[in-house]
KEBAGU-933794 format. One record per residue (C-alpha): residue number from 1; z, x, y. Coordinates in nm, 2 decimals. Last residue first. Layout:
REM KEBAGU-933794
seq | w | u | v
NUM | Z | X | Y;
...
END
This chain:
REM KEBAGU-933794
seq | w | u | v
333 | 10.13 | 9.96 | 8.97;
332 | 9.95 | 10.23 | 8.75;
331 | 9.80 | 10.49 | 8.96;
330 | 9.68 | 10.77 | 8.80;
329 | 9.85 | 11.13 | 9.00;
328 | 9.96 | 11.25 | 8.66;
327 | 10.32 | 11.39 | 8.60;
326 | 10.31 | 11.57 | 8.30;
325 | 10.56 | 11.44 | 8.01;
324 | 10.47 | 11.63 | 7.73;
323 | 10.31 | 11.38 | 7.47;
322 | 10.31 | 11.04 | 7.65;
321 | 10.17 | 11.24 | 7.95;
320 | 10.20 | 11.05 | 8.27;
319 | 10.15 | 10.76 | 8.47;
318 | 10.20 | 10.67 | 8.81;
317 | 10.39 | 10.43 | 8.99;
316 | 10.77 | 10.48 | 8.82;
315 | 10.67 | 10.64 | 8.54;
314 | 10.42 | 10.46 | 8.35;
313 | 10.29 | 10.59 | 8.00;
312 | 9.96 | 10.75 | 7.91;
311 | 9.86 | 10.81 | 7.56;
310 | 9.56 | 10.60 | 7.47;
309 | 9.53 | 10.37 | 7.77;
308 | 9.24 | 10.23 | 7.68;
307 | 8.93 | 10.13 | 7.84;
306 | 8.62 | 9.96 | 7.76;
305 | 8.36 | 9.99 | 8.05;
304 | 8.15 | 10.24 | 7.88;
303 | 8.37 | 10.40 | 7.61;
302 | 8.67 | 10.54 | 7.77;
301 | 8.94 | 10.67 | 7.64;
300 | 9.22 | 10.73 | 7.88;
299 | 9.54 | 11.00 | 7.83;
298 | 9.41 | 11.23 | 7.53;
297 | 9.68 | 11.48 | 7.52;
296 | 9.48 | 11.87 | 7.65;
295 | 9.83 | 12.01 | 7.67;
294 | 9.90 | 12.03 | 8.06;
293 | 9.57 | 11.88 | 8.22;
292 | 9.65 | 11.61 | 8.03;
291 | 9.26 | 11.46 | 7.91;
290 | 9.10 | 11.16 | 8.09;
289 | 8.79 | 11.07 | 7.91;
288 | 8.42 | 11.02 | 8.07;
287 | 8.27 | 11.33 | 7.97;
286 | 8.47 | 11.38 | 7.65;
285 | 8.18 | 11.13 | 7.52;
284 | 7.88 | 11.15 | 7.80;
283 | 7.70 | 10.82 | 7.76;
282 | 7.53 | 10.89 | 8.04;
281 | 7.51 | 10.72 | 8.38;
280 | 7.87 | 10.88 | 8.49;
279 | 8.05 | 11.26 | 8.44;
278 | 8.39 | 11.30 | 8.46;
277 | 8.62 | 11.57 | 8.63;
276 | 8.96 | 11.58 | 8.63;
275 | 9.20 | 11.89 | 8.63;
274 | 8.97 | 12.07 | 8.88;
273 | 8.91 | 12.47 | 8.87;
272 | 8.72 | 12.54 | 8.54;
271 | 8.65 | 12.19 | 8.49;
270 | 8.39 | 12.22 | 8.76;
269 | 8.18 | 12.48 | 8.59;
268 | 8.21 | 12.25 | 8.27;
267 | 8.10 | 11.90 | 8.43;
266 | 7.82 | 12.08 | 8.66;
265 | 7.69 | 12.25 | 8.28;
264 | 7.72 | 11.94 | 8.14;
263 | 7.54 | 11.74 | 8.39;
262 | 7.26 | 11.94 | 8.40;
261 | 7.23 | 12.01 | 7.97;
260 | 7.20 | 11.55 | 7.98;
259 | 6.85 | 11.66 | 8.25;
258 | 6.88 | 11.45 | 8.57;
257 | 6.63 | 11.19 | 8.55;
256 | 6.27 | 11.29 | 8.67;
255 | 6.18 | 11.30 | 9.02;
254 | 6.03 | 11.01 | 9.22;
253 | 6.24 | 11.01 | 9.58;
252 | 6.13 | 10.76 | 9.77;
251 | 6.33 | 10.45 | 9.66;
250 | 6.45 | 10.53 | 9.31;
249 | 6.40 | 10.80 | 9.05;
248 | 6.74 | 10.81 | 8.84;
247 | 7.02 | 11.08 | 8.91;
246 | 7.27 | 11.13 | 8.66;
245 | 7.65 | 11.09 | 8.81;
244 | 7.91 | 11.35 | 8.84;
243 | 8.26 | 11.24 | 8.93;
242 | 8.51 | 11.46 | 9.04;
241 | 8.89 | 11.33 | 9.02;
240 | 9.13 | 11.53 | 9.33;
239 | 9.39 | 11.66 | 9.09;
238 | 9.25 | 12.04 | 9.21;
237 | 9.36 | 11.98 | 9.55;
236 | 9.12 | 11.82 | 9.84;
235 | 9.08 | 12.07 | 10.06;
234 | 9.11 | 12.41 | 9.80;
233 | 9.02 | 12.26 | 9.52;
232 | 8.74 | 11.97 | 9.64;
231 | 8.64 | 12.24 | 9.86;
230 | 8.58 | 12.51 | 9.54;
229 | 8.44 | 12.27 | 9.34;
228 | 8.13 | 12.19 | 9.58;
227 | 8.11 | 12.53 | 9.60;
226 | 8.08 | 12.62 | 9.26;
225 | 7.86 | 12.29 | 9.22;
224 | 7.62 | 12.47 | 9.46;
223 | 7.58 | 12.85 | 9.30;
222 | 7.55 | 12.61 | 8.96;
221 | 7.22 | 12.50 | 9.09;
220 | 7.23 | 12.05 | 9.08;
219 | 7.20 | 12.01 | 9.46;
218 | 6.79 | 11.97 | 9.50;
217 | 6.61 | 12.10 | 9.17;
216 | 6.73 | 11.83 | 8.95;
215 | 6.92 | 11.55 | 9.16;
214 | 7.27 | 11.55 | 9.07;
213 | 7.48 | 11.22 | 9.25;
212 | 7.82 | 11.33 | 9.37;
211 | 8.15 | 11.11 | 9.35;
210 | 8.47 | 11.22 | 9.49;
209 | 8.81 | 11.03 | 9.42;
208 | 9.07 | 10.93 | 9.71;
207 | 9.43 | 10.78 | 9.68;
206 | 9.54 | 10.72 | 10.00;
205 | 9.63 | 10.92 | 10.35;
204 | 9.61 | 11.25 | 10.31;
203 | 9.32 | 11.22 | 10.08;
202 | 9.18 | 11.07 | 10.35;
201 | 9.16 | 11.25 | 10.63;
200 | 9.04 | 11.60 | 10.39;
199 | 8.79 | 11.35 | 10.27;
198 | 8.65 | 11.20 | 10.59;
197 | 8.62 | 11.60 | 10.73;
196 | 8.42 | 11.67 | 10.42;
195 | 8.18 | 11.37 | 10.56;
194 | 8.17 | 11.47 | 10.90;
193 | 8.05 | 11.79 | 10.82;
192 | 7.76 | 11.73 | 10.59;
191 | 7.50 | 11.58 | 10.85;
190 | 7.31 | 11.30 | 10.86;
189 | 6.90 | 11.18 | 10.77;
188 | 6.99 | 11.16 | 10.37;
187 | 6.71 | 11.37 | 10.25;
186 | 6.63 | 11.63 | 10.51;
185 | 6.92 | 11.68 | 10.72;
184 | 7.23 | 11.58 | 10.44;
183 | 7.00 | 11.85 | 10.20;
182 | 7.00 | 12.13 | 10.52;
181 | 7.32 | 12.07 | 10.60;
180 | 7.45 | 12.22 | 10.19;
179 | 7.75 | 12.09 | 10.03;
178 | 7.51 | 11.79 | 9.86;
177 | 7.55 | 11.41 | 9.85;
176 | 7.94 | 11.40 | 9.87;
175 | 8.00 | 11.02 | 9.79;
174 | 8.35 | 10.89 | 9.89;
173 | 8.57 | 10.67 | 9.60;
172 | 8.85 | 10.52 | 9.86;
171 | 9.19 | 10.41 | 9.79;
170 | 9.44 | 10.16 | 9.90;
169 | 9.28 | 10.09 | 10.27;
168 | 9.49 | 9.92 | 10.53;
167 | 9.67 | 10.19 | 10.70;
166 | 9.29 | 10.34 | 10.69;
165 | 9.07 | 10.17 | 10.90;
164 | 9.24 | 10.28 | 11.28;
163 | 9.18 | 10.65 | 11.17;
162 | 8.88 | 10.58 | 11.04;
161 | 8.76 | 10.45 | 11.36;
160 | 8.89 | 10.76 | 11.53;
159 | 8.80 | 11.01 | 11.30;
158 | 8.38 | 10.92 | 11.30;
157 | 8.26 | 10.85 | 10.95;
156 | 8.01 | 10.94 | 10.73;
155 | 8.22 | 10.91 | 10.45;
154 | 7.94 | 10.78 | 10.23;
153 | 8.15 | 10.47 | 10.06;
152 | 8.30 | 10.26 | 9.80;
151 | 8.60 | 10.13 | 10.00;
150 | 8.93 | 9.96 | 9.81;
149 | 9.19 | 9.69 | 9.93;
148 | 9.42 | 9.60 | 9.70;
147 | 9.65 | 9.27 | 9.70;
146 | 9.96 | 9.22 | 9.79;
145 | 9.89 | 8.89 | 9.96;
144 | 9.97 | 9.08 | 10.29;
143 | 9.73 | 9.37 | 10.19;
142 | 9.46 | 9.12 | 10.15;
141 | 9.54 | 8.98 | 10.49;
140 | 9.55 | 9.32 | 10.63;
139 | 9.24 | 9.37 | 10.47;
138 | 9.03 | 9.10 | 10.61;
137 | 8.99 | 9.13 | 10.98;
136 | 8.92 | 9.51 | 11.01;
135 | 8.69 | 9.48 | 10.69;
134 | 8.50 | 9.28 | 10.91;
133 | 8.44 | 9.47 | 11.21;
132 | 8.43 | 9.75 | 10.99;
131 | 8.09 | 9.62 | 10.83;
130 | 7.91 | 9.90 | 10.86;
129 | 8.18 | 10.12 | 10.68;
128 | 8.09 | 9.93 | 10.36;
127 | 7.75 | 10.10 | 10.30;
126 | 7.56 | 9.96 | 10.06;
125 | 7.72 | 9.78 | 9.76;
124 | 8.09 | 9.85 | 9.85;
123 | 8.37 | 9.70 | 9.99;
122 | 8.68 | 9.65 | 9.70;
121 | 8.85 | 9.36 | 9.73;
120 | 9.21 | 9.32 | 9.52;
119 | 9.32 | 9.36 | 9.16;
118 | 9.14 | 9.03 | 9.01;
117 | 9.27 | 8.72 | 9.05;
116 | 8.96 | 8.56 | 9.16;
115 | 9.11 | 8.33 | 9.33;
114 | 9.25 | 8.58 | 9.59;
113 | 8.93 | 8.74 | 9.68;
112 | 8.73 | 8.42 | 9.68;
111 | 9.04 | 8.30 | 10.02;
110 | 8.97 | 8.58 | 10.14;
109 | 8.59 | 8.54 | 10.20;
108 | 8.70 | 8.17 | 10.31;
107 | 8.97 | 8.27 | 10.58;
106 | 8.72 | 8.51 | 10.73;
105 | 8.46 | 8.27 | 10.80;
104 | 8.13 | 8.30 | 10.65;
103 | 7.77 | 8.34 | 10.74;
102 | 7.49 | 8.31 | 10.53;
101 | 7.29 | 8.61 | 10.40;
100 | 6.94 | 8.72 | 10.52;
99 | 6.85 | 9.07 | 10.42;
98 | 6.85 | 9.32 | 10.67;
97 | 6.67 | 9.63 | 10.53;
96 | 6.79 | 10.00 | 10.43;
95 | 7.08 | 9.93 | 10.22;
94 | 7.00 | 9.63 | 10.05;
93 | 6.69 | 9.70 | 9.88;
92 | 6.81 | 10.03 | 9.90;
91 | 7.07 | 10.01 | 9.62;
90 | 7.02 | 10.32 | 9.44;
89 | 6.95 | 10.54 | 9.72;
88 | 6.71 | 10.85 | 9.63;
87 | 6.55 | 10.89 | 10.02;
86 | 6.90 | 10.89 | 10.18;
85 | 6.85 | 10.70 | 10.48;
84 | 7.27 | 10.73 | 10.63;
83 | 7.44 | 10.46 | 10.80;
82 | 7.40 | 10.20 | 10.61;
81 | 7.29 | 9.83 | 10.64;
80 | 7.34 | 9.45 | 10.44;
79 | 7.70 | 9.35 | 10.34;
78 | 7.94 | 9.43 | 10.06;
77 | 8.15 | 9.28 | 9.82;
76 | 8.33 | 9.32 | 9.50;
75 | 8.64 | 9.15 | 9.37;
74 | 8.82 | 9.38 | 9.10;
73 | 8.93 | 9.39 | 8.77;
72 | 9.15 | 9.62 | 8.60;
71 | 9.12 | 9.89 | 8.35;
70 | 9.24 | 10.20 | 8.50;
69 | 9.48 | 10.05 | 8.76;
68 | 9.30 | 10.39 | 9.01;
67 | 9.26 | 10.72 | 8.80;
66 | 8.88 | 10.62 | 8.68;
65 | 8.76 | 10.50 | 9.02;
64 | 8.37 | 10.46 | 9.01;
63 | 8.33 | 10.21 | 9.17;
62 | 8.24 | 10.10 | 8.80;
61 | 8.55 | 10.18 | 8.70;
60 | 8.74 | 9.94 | 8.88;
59 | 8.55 | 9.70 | 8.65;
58 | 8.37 | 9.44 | 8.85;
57 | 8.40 | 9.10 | 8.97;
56 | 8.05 | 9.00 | 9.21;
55 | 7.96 | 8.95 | 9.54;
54 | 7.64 | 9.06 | 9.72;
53 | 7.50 | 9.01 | 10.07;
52 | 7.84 | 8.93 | 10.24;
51 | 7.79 | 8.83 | 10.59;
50 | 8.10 | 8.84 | 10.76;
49 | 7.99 | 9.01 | 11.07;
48 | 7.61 | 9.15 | 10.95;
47 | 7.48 | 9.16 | 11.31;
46 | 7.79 | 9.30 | 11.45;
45 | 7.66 | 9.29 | 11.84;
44 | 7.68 | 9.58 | 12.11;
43 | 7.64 | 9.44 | 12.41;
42 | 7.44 | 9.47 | 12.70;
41 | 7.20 | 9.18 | 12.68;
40 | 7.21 | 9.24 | 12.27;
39 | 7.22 | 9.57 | 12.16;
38 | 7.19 | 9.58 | 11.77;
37 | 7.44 | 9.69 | 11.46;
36 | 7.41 | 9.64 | 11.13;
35 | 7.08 | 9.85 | 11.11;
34 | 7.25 | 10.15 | 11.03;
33 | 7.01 | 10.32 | 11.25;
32 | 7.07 | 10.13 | 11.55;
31 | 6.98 | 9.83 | 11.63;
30 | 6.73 | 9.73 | 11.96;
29 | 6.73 | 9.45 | 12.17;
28 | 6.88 | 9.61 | 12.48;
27 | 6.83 | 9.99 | 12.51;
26 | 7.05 | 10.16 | 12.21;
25 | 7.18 | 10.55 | 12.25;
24 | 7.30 | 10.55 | 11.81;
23 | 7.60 | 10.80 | 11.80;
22 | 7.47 | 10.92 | 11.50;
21 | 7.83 | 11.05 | 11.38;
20 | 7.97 | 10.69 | 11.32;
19 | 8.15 | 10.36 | 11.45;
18 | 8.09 | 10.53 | 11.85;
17 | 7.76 | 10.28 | 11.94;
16 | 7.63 | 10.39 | 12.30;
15 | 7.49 | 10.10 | 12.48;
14 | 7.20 | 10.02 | 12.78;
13 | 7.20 | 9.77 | 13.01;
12 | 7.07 | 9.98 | 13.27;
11 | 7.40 | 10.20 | 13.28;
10 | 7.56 | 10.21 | 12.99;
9 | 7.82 | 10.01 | 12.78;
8 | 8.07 | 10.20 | 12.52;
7 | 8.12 | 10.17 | 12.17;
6 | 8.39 | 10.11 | 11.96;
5 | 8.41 | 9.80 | 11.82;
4 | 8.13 | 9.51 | 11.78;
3 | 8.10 | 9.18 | 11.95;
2 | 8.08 | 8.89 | 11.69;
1 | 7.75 | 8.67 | 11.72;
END
């Protein structure tokens, strides 16, 4: 059992888990609501401490990350938990139960992300941030190889955790769900705030994309994807990359798919503000290409997972415009 950060003991046994905005009150032998994390005798335990549940190499683009190495490889992993219930999650079968996964050492889990020669580790699955114990332990070595560390996450974060995660994190792709409370209340169990204030601490600190889900008839009305545009702008800066992705029924949540029209509606209010926006589960054409923002060059075509770097050259870390010379904020080495 591996003894968990940032919390604090109580009286009577009891804990208070800091890691995120629940702040989860526990009495001895219960978890709290990430389910990662349980009281045992007084102390707040790590239950899925280097646990991975699922591992695989992935396109960066399927995190998604579009302006991040476009085209490489990466080593995915991810535990068991997450801090948030929403009622639609795609990957709930890990995300809101403990499955049973085998335990391994540090050295070994880095040693898979180095063989793999891939681009680096990104955490992802369910709901990386549960494992921070972990994470904690293995990026700095990553970083040390000169490897990549990326998060696939919810945000929902509290600042001083974060703030001690992120010297070691290379970019992050964070999910914003809805820009209304009352959707993060009712259908994810959290709150919106703390996950706008993850962004704006972010994208100060590494390379950052937004992803948000559209669910017909919940945060797909154009009066909400104006406002979801206007904080990525004004917070986040218009190069921020917007991803919208078409909702499936999963879990609890049995609506229809997101209609094709919905997405491109969200994909052209969007583009009236934000230099990059894409949209994901849809073959989508334009919808998933990087255009210059300057004079419309084709940059990245994308078909699926194949990608090529149609007229985008390196200059210095980043890329630009082959045809006009725009500085682009895609990272390239």
């Amino acid at each position: 059992m591996h003894e968990a950060l940032f919390y604090t003991p109580l009286e009577n046994g009891k804990v208070r888990c800091e890691l995120c905005p629940h702040f989860c009150l526990l009495t001895k032998g219960k978890s709290g609501i990430c389910l990662a994390r349980k009281n045992i005798d007084g102390k707040l335990v790590s239950l899925s401490f280097g646990r991975p549940v699922s591992t695989a190499i992935d396109p960066i683009e399927k995190k998604p990350l579009f302006h991040f190495y476009p085209g490489s490889q990466i080593f995915s992993t991810g535990p068991s938990g997450c801090t948030l219930k929403c009622a639609f999650c795609q990957n709930y079968s890990i995300s809101q139960k403990m499955q049973p996964a085998e335990e391994q050492t540090i050295a070994v889990i880095i040693d898979q992300i180095v063989k793999s020669r891939t681009l680096g580790v990104a955490y992802t699955y369910s709901e990386p941030y549960t494992w921070f114990e972990t994470i904690l332990q293995i990026a700095p070595c990553v970083q040390e190889q000169g490897l990549k560390n990326v998060m696939v996450t919810n945000g929902y974060y509290n600042p001083g955790p974060l703030k001690q995660l992120l010297p070691f994190i290379d970019a992050m792709n964070i999910d914003i769900k809805s820009m209304t409370e009352s959707f993060y209340k009712s259908i994810c169990k959290g709150s919106l705030a703390p996950v706008l204030q993850t962004c704006e601490t972010v994208k100060k600190k590494c390379h950052l994309e937004i992803t948000t889900l559209l669910i017909p008839g919940e945060n797909d009305s154009p009066e909400e994807i104006g406002k979801l545009t206007d904080f990525i702008a004004t917070n986040l800066g218009t190069d921020t990359p917007l991803h919208f992705s078409r909702y499936f029924p999963r879990y609890r949540l049995a609506k229809e798919p997101t209609p094709a029209a919905t997405l491109t509606r969200a994909w052209e209010i969007a583009r009236s503000k934000l230099s990059y926006v894409y949209m994901g589960n849809i073959s989508s054409g334009d919808g998933e290409n990087t255009y210059c923002p300057s004079c419309n060059n084709l940059l990245i075509d994308r078909k699926g997972y194949r990608v090529r770097l149609a007229g985008l050259k390196p200059e210095g870390r980043f890329g630009a415009c082959a045809n006009c010379g725009f500085a682009t904020n895609i990272v390239l080495s």
